[in-house]
C-alpha positions in Angstrom: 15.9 -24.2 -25.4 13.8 -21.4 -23.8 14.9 -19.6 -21.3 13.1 -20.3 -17.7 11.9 -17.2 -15.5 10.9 -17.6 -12.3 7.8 -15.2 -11.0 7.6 -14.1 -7.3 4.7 -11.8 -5.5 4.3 -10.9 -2.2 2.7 -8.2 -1.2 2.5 -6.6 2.4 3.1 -3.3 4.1 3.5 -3.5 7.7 2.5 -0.7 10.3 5.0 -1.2 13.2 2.1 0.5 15.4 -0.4 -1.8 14.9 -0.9 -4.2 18.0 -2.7 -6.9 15.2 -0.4 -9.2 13.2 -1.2 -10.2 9.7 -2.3 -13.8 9.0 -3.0 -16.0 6.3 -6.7 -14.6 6.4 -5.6 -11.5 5.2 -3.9 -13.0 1.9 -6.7 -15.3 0.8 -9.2 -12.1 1.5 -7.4 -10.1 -1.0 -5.0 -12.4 -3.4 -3.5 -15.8 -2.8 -2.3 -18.1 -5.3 0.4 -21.1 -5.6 1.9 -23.0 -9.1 0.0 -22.6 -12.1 -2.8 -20.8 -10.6 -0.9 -17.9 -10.5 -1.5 -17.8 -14.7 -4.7 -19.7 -14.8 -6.6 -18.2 -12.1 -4.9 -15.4 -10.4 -3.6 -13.0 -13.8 -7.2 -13.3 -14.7 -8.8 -11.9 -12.1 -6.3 -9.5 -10.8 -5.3 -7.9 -14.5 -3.9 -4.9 -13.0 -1.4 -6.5 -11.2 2.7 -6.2 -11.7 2.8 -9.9 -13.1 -0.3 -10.0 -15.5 1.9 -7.0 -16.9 5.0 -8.8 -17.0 3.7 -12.1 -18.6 1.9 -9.7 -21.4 5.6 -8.0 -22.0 6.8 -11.5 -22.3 4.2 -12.7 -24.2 4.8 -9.7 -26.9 8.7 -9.1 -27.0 10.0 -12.5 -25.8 10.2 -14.4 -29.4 8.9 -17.1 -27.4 12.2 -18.0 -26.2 11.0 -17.3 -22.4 9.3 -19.9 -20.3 7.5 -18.4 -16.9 7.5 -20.7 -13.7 4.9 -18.9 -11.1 5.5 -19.6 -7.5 3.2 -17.8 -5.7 1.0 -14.6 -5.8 0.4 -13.4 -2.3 -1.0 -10.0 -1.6 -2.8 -8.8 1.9 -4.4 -5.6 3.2 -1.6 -3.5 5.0 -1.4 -4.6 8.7 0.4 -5.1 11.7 3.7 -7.6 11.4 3.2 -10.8 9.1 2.6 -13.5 11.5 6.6 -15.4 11.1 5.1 -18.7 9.8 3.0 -17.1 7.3 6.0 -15.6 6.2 8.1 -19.5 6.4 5.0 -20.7 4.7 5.4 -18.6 1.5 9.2 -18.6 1.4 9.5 -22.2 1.8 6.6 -22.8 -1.0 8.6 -20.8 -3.4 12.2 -22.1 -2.5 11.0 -25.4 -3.2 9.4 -24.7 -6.4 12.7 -23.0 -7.7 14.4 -26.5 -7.0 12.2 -28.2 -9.5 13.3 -26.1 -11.8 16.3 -27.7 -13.5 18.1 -24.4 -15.3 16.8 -20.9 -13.7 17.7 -18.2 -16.3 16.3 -15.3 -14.4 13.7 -14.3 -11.3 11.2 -11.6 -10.7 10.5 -10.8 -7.4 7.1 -8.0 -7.4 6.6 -7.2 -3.6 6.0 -4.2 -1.3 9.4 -2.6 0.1 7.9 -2.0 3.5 6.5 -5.6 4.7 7.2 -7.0 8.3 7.2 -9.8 9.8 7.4 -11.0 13.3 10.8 -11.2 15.1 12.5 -9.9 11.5 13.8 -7.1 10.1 13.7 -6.5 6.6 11.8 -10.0 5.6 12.0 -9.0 1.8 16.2 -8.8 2.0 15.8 -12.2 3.3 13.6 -13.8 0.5 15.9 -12.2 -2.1 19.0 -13.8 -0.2 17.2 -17.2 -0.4 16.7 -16.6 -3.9 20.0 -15.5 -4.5 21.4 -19.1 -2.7 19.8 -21.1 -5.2 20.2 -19.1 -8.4 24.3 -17.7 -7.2 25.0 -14.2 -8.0 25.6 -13.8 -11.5 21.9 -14.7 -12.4 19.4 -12.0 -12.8 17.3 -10.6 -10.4 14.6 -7.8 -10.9 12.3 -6.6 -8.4 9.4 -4.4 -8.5 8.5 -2.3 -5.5 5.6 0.0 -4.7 7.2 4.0 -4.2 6.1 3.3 -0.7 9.4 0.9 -0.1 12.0 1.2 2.3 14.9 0.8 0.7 17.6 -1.3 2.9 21.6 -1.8 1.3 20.7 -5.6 1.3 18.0 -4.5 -0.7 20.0 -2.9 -3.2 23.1 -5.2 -2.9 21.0 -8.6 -3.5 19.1 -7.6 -6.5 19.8 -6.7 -10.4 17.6 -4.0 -11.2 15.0 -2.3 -9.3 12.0 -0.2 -10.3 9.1 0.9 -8.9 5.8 2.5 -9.2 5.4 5.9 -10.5 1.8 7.6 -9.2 0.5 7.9 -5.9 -2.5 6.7 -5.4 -1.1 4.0 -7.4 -2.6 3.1 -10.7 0.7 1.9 -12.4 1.4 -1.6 -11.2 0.6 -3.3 -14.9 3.0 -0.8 -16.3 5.9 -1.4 -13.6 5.3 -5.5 -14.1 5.6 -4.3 -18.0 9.0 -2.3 -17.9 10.5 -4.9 -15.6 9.6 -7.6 -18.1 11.4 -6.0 -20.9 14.3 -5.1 -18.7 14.9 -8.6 -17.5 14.6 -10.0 -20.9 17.3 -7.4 -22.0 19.7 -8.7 -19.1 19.3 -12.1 -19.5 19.8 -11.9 -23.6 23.0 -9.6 -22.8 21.5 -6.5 -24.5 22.1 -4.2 -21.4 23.9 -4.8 -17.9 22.4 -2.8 -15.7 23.8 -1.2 -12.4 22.0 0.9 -10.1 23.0 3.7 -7.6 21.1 5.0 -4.5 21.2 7.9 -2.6 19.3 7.9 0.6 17.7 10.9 2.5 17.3 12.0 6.2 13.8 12.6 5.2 10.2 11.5 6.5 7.1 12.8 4.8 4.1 11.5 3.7 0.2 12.0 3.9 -1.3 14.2 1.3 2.3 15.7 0.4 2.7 12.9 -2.0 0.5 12.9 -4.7 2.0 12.2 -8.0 -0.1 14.4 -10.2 -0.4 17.9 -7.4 2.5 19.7 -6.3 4.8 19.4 -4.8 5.5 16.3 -6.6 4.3 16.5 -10.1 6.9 18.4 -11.4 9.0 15.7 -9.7 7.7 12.7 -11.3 7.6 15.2 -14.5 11.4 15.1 -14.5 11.7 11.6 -13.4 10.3 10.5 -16.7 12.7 13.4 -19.1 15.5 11.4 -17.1 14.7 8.2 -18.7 15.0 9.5 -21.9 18.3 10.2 -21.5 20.9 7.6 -22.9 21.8 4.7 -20.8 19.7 5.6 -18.2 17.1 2.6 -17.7 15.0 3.4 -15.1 14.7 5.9 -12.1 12.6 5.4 -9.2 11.7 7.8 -5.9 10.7 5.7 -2.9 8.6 8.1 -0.5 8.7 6.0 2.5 5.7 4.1 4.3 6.1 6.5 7.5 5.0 4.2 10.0 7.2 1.6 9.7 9.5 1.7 12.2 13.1 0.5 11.1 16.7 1.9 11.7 17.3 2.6 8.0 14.0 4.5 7.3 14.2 7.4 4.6 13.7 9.0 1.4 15.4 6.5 -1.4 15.7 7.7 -5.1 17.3 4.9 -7.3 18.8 5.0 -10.9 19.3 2.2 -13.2 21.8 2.5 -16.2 22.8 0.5 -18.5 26.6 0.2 -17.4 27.3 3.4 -16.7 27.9 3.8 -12.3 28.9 7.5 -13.0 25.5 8.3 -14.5 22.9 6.3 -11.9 25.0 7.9 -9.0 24.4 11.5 -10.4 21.4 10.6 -11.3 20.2 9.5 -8.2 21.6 12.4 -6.5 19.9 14.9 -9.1 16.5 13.4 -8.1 17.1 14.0 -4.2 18.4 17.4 -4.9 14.8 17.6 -6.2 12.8 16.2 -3.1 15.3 18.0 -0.9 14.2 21.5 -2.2 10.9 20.9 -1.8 11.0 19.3 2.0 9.5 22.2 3.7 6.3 22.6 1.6 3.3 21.8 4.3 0.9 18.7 4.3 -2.5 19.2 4.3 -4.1 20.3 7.4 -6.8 17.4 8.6 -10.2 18.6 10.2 -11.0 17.2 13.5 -14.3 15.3 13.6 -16.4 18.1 14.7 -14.8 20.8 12.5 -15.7 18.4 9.2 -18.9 17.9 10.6 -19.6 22.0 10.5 -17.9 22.0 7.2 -20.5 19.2 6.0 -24.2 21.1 7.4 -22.6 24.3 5.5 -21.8 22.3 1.9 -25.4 21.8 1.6 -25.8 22.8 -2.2 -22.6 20.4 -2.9 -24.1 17.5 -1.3 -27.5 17.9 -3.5 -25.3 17.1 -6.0 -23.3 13.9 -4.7 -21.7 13.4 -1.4 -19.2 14.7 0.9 -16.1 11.6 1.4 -15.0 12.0 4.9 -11.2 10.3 5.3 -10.2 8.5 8.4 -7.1 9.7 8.6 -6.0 8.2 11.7 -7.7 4.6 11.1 -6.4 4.3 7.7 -6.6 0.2 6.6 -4.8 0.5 3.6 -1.8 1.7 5.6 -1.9 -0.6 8.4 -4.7 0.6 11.2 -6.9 -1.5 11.9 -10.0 0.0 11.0 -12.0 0.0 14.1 -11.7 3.4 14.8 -15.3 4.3 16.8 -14.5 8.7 17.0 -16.1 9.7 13.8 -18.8 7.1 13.8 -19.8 8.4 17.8 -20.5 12.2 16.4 -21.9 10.9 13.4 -24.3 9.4 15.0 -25.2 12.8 17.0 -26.0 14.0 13.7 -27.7 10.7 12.2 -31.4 12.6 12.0 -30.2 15.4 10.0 -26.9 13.5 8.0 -27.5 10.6 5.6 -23.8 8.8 6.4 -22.1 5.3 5.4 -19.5 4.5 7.6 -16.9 1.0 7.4 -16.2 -0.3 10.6 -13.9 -4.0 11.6 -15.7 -6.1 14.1 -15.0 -9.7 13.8 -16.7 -10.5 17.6 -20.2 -8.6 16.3 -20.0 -9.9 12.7 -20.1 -13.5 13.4 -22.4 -13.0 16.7 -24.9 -11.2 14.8 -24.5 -13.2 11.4 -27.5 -15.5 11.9 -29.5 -13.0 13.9 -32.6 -12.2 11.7 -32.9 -9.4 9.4 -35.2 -6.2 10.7 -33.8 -7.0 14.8 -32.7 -4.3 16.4 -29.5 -4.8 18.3 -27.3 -2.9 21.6 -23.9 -2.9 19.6 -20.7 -3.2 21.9 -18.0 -1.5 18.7 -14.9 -1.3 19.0 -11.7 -1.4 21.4 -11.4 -5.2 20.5 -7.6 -5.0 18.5 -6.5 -1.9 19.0 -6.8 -0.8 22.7 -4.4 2.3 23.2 -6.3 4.3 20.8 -10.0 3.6 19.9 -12.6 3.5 22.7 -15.4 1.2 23.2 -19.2 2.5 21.9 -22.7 1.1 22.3 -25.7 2.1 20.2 -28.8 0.5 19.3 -28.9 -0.2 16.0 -31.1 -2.0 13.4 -29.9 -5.2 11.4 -30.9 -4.4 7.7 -28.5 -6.5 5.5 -26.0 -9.7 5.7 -23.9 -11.4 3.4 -20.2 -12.6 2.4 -17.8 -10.0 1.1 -13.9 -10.2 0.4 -13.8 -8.7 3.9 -15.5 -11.4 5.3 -19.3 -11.4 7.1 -20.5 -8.3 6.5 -23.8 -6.3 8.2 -25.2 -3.0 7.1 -26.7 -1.7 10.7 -28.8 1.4 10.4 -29.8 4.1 13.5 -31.9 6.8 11.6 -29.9 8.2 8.9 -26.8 6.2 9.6 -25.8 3.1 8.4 -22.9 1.3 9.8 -20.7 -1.8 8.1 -19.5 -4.3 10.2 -16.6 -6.2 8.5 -14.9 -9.3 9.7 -11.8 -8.2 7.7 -9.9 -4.7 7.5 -12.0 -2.9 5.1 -10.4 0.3 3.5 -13.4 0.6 1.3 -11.6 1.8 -2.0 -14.3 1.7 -4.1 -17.6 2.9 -4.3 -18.6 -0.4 -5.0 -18.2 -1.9 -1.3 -20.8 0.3 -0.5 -23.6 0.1 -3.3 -23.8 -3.5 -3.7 -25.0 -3.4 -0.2 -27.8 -1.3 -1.3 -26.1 1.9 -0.2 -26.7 4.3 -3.0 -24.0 7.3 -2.9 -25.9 9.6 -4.7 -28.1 9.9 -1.5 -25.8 10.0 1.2 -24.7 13.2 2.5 -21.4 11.8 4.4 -19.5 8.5 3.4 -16.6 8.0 5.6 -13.6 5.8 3.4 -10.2 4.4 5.5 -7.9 4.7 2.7 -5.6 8.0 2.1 -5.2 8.0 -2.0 -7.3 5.1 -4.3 -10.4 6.7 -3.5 -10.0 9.9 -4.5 -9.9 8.3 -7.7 -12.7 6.0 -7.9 -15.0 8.4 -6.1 -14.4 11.0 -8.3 -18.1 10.3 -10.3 -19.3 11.2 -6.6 -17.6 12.9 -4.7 -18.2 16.5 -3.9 -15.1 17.4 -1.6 -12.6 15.5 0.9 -12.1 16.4 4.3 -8.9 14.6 5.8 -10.2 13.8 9.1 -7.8 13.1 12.2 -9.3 11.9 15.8 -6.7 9.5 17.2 -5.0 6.4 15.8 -2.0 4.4 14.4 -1.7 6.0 11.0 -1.2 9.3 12.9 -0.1 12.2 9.5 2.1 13.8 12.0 5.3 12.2 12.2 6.2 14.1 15.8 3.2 11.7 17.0 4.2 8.9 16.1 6.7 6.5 18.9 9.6 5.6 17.0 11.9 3.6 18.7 14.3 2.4 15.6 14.6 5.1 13.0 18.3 7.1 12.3 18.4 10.7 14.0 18.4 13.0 12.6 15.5 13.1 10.2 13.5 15.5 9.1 11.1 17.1 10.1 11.6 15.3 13.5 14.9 17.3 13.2 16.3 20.3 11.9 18.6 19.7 8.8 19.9 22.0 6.4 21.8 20.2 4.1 21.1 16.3 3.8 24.2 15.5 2.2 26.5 16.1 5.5 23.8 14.1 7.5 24.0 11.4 4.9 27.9 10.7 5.0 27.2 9.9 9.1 24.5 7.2 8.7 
């Protein structure tokens, strides 16, 4: 008889900073799909994801002795806490589709590592301890997380094998959905019996300081992947921490998987913090305020001739939680809209739906901003020409133009990661001088046919880089940078 999998995806990362909760709306924008969809409709639009890699690994090295049962692939733009019956909604969907199941063999569990949820903590502990009531404990469970994951003890305790992703801005999630395929399949059939060791850090960076493929991390990941060639070991992961998620066992997390061997995960865990402990004190990027980038910009003239300058919204960054209403670069932008050529993404639910019938060509007073987020962004009004409105996967969406300017109004969070979001609404970025993107890694990938030079711009928001600015109210002290630490292994013993 084949041998039943079950498949699990939910994907959220929570900022605890963000006054607006995630709901349904925000799954069935990006990816939401239940049962056999997950195979017939979902893999085949979203081939990049963690299970369209795991069903091909299946499909290749399984002997067809593995039957896959999909429950549910969820995945939403990074926000504010899960709304709690969105959450009950998805576990209960999948809880009851493993009880149809008659003999469960093994489960993979793909989500984020840093998702919230109102009035929990640690929501993906819990899903994997309602797993883990109908399958028992000496079932297999793997789970896939992105290097962004916080990773708890009941996270560590509840599951088989972990692994995670492996570049930053991530690129890897077919690979990760891959490997864990082949390592389930391997535990299940008794070839290996993995065991995993964790050592966690006192340590809180992020922004540009963790780029897989620039230093200080390169030569990081580098050794990560000479580890795994190393007998017995069968994966090694470094979790970098989502740093605004607020939670009382935030930290640096590297993970080793072996196969058997606890000596050999534990020092090889340690070895890899060893590694991101020596290199703790190398300095982020320093962001441009809004007027500073603005200079920059009139004096990269012969650059822009030549492509365009991406501005990054550092402190309204959608793809880690903000809500992408941010009105401070859009309000000196437009001081410079008869001289600059600039695209800028902006959420407005209130002037997208208002303004979605009004005709094409009217000109319009705009009221932007200040409507989720109010400790923050500030209110703006401009007048503002309607030149284009349609239906995106962020919703109603109107290009507004004042001179050289042209503003999009989303309904949804839009981090625009692509180039794409912007030309299909007729906004070629060959002739734009500034385009202003609210993501902090993906699109300095996809812009690359493009883009001329970044400038990391910081105004004021809840994706703050600097971790001093930030109000944590949960997190273990000490931590660095917040503290001064000189050795994280004593600090480590007292948490």
């Amino acid at each position: 008889m084949k041998k039943n999998i079950v498949l699990i995806e939910l994907h959220q990362e929570t900022n605890s900073f963000s006054q607006v909760p995630t709901t349904i709306r925000e799954f069935e924008s990006l990816a939401l799909y239940y049962g056999d969809d997950v195979i017939n409709l979902g893999i085949k639009k979203h081939k990049r994801f963690q299970l369209a890699g795991f069903i091909k690994a299946v499909k290749k090295f399984g002997q067809g002795q593995f039957n896959l049962i999909p429950t549910v692939t969820a995945w939403a733009t990074s926000g504010g806490p899960v709304e709690i019956d969105v959450y009950l909604h998805f576990k209960a969907y999948i809880l009851e589709r493993m009880k149809e199941v008659e003999l469960i063999d093994g489960v993979y569990m793909s989500m984020h590592g840093a998702m919230g949820v109102e009035g929990m903590r640690d929501p993906e502990s819990d899903l994997i301890r309602a797993v883990r009531a109908i399958v028992g404990d000496q079932i297999a469970v793997g789970v896939s997380y992105d290097l962004h994951a916080n990773i708890t003890q009941d996270k560590v305790r509840l599951a088989t094998f972990i692994n995670s992703y492996r570049t930053n801005p991530h690129r890897d999630h077919f690979s990760v959905g891959y490997k864990a395929a082949r390592l389930l399949m391997d535990t299940i059939n008794g070839k290996v019996s993995p065991v995993m060791a964790v050592e966690k850090m006192p340590l809180l960076k992020g922004g540009g300081f963790t780029i897989d493929f620039l230093n200080p991390m390169a030569r990081i990941f580098r050794k990560m992947k000479a580890m795994e060639k190393r007998p017995k070991v069968l994966s090694v992961s470094n979790f970098m921490v989502h740093i605004w998620l607020d939670d009382e066992e935030l930290g640096w997390c590297t993970l080793a998987v072996t196969d058997g061997d606890q000596v050999l995960a534990k020092d090889t865990a340690h070895e890899l913090a060893e590694l991101n402990w020596e290199v703790r004190d190398k300095p982020h990027p320093v962001p441009y305020t809004i007027e500073e980038a603005i200079k920059k910009a009139k004096r990269l003239w012969l650059r822009r001739l030549f492509g365009t300058l991406v501005f990054c919204d550092t402190s309204d960054i959608v793809a880690a939680g903000a809500p992408g209403e941010n009105t401070f670069i859009l309000s000196q932008l437009l001081s410079e809209s008869d001289n600059l050529t600039s695209y800028i993404p902006l959420r407005d639910k209130e002037v997208a739906s208002v303004h979605f019938e009004t005709p094409i060509g009217t000109t319009i007073k705009l009221n932007i901003g200040s409507k989720l987020e109010t400790t923050y962004n500030e209110a703006f009004q401009f007048d503002a020409k309607l030149i284009r409105k349609t239906e995106t996967d962020f919703g109603k969406t109107l290009v507004f133009r004042h001179q050289k300017l042209s503003l999009v109004v989303t309904e949804l969070p839009c981090p625009a990661f692509w180039p794409s979001f912007f030309t299909t609404l007729g906004l070629s970025l060959w002739k734009a001088d500034i385009v202003v993107v609210k993501n902090l890694f993906p699109f300095r990938l996809f812009y690359a046919l493009y883009n001329r030079k970044t400038l990391n711009v910081a105004t004021a928001g809840t994706t703050n880089l600097d971790v001093h600015q930030l109000a944590y109210t949960k997190i273990p002290r000490p931590i660095y940078p917040l503290d001064a630490i000189q050795d994280w292994k004593e600090v480590k013993a007292s948490l």
